[in-house]
VOVEX-972457 format. One record per residue: y, x, z of N, C-alpha, C in turn. Coordinates in steps of 0.02 Angstrom, whole numbers, plus 50000, padded with zeros to 5 digits. Example, Ala and Ser with C-alpha at 12.3 -4.5 7.8 and 13.67 -1.06 7.14 Angstrom:
<atoms>
497165066050390497755061550390498355066050390498885064250354499475068450357500025064550394
</atoms>
This chain:
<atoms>
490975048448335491125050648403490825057448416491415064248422491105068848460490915069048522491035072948561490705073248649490855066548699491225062048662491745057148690491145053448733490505053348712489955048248764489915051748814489865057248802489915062148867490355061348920491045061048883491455058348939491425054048971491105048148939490825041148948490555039249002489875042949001489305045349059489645048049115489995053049112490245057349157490725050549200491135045849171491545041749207490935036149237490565034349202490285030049234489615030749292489625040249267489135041349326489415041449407490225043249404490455043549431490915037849467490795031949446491055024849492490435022949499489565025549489489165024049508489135027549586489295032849584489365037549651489705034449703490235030849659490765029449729490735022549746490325018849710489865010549731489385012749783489115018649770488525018749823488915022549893489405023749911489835024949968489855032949961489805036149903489885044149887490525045849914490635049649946491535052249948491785053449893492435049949906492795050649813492895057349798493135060949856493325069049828492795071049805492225069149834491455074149817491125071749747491325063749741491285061549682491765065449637492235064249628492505071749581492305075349575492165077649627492275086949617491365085949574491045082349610490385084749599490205082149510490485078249492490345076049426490695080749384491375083249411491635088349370491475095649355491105096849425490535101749391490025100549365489695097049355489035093849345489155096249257489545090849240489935087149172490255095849138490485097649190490985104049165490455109549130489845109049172489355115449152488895113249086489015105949092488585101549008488945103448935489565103148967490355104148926490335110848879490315116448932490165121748918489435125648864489145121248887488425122448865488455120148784488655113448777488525110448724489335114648688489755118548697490245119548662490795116048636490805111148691491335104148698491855109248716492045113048728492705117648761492505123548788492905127548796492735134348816492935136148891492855142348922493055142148979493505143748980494175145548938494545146548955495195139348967494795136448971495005126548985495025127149064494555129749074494695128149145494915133449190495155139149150495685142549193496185140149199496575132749179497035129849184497135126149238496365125649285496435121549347496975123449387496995130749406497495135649447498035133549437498385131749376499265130349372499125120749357498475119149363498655111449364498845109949429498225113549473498245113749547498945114149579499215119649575499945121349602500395119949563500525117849516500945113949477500875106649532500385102749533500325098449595500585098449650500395104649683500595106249751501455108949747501535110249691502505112249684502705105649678502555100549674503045092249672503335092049748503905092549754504365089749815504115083849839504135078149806503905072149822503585072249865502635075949872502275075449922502265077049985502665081750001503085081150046503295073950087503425069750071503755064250090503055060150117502685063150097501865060450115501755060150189501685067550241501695067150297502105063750347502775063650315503485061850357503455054250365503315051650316503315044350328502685041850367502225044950354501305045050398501685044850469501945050450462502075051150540502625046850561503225044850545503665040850550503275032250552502795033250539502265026250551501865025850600501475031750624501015033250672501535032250738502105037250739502395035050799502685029650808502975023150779503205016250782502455012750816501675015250775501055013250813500925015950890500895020550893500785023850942501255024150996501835022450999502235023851051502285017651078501925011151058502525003951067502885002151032503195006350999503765000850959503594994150914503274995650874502904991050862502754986250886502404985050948502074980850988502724977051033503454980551034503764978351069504504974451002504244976650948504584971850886504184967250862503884966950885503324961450863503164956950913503274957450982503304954551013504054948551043504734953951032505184950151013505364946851000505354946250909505134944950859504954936550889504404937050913503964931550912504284925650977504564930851026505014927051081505614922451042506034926750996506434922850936506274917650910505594917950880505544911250831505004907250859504724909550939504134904950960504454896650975505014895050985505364886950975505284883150916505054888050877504904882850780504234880750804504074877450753503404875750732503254881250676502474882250689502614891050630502724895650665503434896550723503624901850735503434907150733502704906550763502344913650760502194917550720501904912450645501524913450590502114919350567503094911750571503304916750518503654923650562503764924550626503804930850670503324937050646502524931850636502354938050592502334941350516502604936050472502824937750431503544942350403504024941550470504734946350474504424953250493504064953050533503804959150589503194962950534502994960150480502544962450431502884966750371503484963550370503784966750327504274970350347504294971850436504904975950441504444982750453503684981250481503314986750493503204989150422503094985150371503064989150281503264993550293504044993150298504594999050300504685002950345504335001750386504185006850430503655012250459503045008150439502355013750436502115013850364502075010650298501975013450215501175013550224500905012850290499965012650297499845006350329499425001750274499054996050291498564995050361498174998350371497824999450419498074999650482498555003650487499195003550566499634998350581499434992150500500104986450519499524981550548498964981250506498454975450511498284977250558497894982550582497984982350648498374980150715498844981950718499364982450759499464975050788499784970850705499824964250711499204961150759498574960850732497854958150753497884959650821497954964350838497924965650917498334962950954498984962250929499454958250978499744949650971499494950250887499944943550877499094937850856498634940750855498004936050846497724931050908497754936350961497434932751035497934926451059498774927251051499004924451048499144918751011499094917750953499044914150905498414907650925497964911450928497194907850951497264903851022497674907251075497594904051139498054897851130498724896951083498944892351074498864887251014498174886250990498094881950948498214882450873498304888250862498544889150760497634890550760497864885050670496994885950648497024894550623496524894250630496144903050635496284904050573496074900650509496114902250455497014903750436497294901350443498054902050460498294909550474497924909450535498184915350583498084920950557497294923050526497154928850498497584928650436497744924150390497774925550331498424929350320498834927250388499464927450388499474934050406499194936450436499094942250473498664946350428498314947950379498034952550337498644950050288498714945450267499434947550203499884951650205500364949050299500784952350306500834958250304500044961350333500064967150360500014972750281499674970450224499524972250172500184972950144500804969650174501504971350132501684977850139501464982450171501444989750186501144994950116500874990650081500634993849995501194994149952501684987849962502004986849910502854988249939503014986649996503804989150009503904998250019504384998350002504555005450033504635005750113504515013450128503975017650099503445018450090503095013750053502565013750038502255019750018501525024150048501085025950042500865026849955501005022149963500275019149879500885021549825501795019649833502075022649781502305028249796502105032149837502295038249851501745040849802501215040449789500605042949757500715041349680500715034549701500685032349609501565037049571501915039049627502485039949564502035050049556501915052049605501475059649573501125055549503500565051449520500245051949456500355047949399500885044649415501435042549336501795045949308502175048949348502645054049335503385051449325503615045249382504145042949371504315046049450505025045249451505335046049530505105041949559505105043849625504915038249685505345037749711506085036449724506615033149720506565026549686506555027449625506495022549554505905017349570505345021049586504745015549613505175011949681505305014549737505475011349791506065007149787506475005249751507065003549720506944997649673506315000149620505874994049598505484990149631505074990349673504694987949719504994983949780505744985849795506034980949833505814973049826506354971649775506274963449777505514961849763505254962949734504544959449726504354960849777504324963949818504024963849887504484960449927505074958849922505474954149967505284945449942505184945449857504904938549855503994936149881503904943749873502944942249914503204936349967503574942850031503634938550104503954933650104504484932550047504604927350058504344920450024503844920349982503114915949977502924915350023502574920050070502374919250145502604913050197503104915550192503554910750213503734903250233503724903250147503874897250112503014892650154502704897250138501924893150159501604890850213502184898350250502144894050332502544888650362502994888450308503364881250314503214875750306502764877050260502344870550205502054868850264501334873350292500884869350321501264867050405501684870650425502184868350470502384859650483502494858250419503024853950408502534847450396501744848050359501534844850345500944845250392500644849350392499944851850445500324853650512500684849550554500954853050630500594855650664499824852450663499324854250717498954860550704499384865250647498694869250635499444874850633500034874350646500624877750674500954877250721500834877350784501214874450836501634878750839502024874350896502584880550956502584882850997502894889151005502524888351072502954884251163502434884151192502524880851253503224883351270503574881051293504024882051354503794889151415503264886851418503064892551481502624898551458502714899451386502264903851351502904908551336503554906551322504354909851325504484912251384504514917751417504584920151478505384924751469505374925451422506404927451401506804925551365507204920951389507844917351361508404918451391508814916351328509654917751337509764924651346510304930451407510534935051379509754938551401509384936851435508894942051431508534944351389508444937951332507744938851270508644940851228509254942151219509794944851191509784953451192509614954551253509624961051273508924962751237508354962551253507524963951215507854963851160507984960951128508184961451048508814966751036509094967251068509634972251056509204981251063508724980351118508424985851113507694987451071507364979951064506694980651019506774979550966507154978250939507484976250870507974978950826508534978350852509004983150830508964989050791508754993050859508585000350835508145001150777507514998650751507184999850704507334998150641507724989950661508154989350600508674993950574509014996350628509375001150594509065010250564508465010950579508305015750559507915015450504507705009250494507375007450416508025007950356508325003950374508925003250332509305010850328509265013850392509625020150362509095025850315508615022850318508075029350284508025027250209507895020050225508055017450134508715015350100509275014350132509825017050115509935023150100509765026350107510075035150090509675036150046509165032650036508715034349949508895029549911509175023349925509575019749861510195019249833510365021649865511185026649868511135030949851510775036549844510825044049823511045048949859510945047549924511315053649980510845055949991509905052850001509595058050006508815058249957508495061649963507875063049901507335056649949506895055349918506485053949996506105056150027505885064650014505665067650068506155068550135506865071950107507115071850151507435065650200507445059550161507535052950211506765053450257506115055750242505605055050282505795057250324506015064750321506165068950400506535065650420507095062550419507475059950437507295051950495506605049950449506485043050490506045046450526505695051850524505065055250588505305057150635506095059450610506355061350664506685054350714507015050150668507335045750711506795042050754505945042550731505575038150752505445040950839505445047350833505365050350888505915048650930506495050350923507275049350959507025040950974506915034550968507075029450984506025029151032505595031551017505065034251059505245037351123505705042351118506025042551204506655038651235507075036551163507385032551187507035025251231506535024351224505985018051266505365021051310505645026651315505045031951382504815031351357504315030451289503695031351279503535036451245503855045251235503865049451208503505053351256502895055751241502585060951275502135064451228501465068351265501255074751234500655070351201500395064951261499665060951206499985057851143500585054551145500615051751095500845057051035501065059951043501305066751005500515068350939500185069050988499325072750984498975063850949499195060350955498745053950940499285054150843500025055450842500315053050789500125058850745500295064550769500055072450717499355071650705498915068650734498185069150706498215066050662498445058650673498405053450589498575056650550499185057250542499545061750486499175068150444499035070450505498445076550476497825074250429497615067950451497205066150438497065062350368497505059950345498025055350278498065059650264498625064850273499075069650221498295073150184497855077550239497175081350201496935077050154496605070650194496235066950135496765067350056497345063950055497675063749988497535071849960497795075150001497615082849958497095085449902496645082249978495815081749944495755080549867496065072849890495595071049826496155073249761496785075949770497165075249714496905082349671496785087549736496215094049689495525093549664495215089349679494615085349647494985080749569495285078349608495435072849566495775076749469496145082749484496235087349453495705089749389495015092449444494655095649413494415089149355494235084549401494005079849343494245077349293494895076449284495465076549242495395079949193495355087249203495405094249151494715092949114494105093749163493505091349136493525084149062493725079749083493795074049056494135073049006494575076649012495015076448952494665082648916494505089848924494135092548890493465087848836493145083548862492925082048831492955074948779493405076648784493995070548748493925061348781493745064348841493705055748857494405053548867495065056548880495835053148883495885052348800495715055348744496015051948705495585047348688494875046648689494365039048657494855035248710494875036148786495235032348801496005027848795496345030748789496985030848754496935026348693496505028048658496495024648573496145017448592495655015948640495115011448656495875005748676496355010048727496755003648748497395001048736497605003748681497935003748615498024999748561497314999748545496844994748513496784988548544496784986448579496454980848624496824975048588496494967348561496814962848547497564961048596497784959048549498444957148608499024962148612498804969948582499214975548572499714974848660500134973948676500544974948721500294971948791500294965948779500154959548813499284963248834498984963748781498294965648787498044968348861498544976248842498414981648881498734978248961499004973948960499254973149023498844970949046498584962549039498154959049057497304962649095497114967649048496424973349065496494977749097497084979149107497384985649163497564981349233497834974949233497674972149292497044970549345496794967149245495984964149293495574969749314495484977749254495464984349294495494986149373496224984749383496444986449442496304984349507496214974949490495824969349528495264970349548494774971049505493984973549485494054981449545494164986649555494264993749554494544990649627494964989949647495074987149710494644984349749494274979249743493774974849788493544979849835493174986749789492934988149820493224999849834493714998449811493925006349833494705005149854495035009749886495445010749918496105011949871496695011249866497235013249844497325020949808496895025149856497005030449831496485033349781495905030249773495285032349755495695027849669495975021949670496115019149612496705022149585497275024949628497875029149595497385036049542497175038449577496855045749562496285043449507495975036949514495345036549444495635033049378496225025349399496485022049351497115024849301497505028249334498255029149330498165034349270497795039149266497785045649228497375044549162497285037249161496825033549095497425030249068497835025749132498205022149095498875022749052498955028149098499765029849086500055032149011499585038148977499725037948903499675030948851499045027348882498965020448829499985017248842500075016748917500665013248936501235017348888501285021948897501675027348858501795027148792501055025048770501045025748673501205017948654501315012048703501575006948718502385004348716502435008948748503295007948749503295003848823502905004648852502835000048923503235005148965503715001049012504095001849063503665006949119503765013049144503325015349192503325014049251503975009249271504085009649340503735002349356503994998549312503804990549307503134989049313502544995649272501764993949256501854997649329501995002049352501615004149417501884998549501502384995249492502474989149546501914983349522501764983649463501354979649452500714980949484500504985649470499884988749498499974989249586500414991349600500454990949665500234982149713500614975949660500544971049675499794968949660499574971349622498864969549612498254972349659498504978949671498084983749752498344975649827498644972949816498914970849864498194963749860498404960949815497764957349806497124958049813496884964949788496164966449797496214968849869496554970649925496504971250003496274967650029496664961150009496204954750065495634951150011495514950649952494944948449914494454948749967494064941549960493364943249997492844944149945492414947249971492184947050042492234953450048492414960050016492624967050045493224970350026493924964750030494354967250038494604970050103494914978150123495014982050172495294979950221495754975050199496254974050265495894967750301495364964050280494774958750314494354961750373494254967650340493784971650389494374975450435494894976350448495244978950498495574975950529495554969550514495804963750582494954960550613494684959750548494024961150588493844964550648493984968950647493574975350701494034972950752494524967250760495174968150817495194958250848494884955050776494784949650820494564946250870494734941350903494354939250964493894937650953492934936651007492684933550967492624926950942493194921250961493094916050950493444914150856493594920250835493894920250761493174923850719492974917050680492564919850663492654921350568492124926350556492034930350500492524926450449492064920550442492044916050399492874912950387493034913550452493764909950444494474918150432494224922750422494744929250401494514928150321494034927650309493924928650236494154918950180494224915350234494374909850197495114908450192495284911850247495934913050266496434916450227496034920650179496524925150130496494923050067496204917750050496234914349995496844911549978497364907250013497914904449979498594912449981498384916150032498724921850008498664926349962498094923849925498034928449883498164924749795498164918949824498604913549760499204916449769499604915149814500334919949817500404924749794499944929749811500184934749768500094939249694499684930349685499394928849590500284928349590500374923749618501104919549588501614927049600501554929749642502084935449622502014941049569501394941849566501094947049502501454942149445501254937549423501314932349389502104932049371502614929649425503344932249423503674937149394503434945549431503694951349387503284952249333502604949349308502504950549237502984950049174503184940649192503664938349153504354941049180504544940149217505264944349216505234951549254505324955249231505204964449221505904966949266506634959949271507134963549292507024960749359506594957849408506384959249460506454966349469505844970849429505934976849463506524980549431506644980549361507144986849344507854984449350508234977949400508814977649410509184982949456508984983749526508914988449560508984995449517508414996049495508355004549453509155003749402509235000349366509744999549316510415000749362510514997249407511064996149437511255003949455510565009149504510685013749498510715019749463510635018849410510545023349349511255024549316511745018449332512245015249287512905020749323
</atoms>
């Protein structure tokens, strides 16, 4: 082994940084100088290695794709921020509050229609918790139920289009994000509909821990709760479908379907008066706020890259997972539990930008599918969200629960959802044309 321990150190000093709550960008950047000036010293590479940052950098910043980053942020922020949301979700729940379940699975439709409509976990789990938790609780669903249903659903925002997480992972795979969002459909349509299936189960068998709701808890029926749905419903359905229609069809790229849904998000925001200058100023800040951070860390994330691979830690790496008993099968199985592990405790983006740029040549020198290993990965971020005891989306219905929902019952609560979405990882492992039927169909 030449400098390769070096690289070694340098990676592991650096998930030591970001265990102890280091900023990931600063964790980059700072190990990559650190590491870069050791590099230099010891004659691991020269400097003219890292005059290559400049065209890695803007070679980065020239991808169209990222682009599609803000548009959908914002095409999410305003569905949060204006109401819409709160008034499809509330619908929604007028619809199916006559089942037993109703609510659970209202929030399981309304989880996955917000996926496709805000691509950020945080704005669904939220959203949901605030409106569909207090409710839930005042009419008798066990708590453990309520949250679980409600951090799953809301976590379907990782894995449907437009997802956030494959807007990123297709930059650092280097497949289209069309192709990811196209792949990622059905396995994210069989997630929710596991969900489902579960709120049926305990429905059907556990009544008392799914009720219905009251008669006098329904305050719009017949053409009135007809009309609410024609206007809280409708419309978003049709603007989801037209934004991801025109990217599975080929009429448009998906940056430009983003503008397209930021824009429609706004048009149906005044179409319901709720278009003004605070909310304007509340949706452009998020966005601002997302779009920088990704920036951040993808020019950090860069330097450390060039660094790292200078000192040959991508190829010890590469060869290390290559090697691995099991050859094919191997690399899958350790790049999951990787991903599982790497999740608990960091964010989607901190694991696109540290895992993906290790894995992708081993996947490559594999013959592994790129679109297939990265829905996979996506389904596995989905799992480590609600993992307790510091999966992300626990702590953000957290901060929103009542206090009679306690700790104990959000974190016990995400346990059989997170068997589900063993069983869906589990599903597209063994069959692969989950995701590449879709892609095939449009390729053909």
């Amino acid at each position: 082994m030449g400098f390769e321990w070096i690289a070694i150190v340098m990676f592991v000093l650096f998930l030591i940084l970001l265990l102890v709550g280091y900023p990931v960008a600063f964790s980059f950047a700072g190990t990559a100088l650190v590491f870069g000036a050791i590099g230099l010293a010891l004659g691991a590479f020269d400097l003219n290695l890292l005059k290559l940052l400049p065209n890695r950098w803007f070679g980065s910043m020239s991808d169209f794709t990222l682009l599609a980053i803000p548009f959908f942020v914002f095409m999410g922020a305003v569905f949060e921020k204006s109401g819409l949301a709160e008034q499809l979700l509330t619908t929604v729940g007028m619809l199916m509050g006559p089942m037993r379940g109703g609510l659970a699975l209202a929030v399981v439709i309304v989880g996955t229609l917000l996926a496709a409509a805000t691509g950020v976990v945080a704005a669904t789990v939220i959203v949901m918790g605030l409106l569909s938790l207090p409710v839930m609780v005042r009419y008798n669903y066990d708590h453990k139920l309520a949250t679980g249903i409600i951090t799953a659903s809301g976590t379907m925002a990782q894995l449907l289009p437009p997802s956030l997480v494959l807007v990123v992972l297709s930059d650092q795979v280097g497949v289209s994000v069309g192709d990811l969002f196209m792949g990622a459909l059905i396995p994210g349509l069989i997630l929710s509909g596991l969900y489902a299936l579960y709120v049926i189960y305990v429905a059907i068998f556990y009544p008392e821990k799914a009720p219905a709701l009251p008669p006098e808890a329904r305050t719009l029926r017949g053409m009135a709760l007809f009309r609410r749905t024609l206007i809280a419903v409708v419309p978003p359905l049709v603007l989801i479908f037209a934004v991801l229609g025109s990217i599975f069809f080929g009429f448009a790229t998906p940056t430009e379907a983003g503008a397209v849904g930021a824009f429609g998000a706004l048009v149906l925001a005044r179409f319901n008066q709720n278009l003004n200058w605070q909310m304007l100023r509340e949706a452009a800040r998020s966005t601002a706020n997302i779009t920088a951070l990704v920036l951040m860390i993808l020019f950090c994330s860069t330097f450390f890259g060039l660094v790292f691979d200078g000192l040959g830690g991508q190829r010890f790496a590469t060869q290390l997972l290559t090697n691995l008993p099991g050859g094919y099968w191997g690399f899958i199985i350790v790049a999951n539990i990787a991903v599982f592990l790497l999740g608990i405790n960091l964010e989607f983006l901190e694991i696109s930008f540290i895992a993906m740029p290790i894995f992708v040549p081993a996947a490559q020198a594999l013959g592994i599918d790129l679109v297939w290993f990265s829905v996979m990965m996506a389904i596995n971020l989905n799992m480590a969200f609600i993992s307790p005891p510091v999966g992300f989306s626990l702590f953000y219905l957290q901060s929103v629960a009542p206090e009679e929902v306690k700790t104990v019952d959000i974190h016990k609560g995400a346990l059989p959802f997170m068997v589900l979405q063993g069983v869906a990882l589990i599903i597209v492992m063994l069959f692969p044309q989950t995701v590449q039927w879709l892609v095939n169909i449009a390729a053909a």
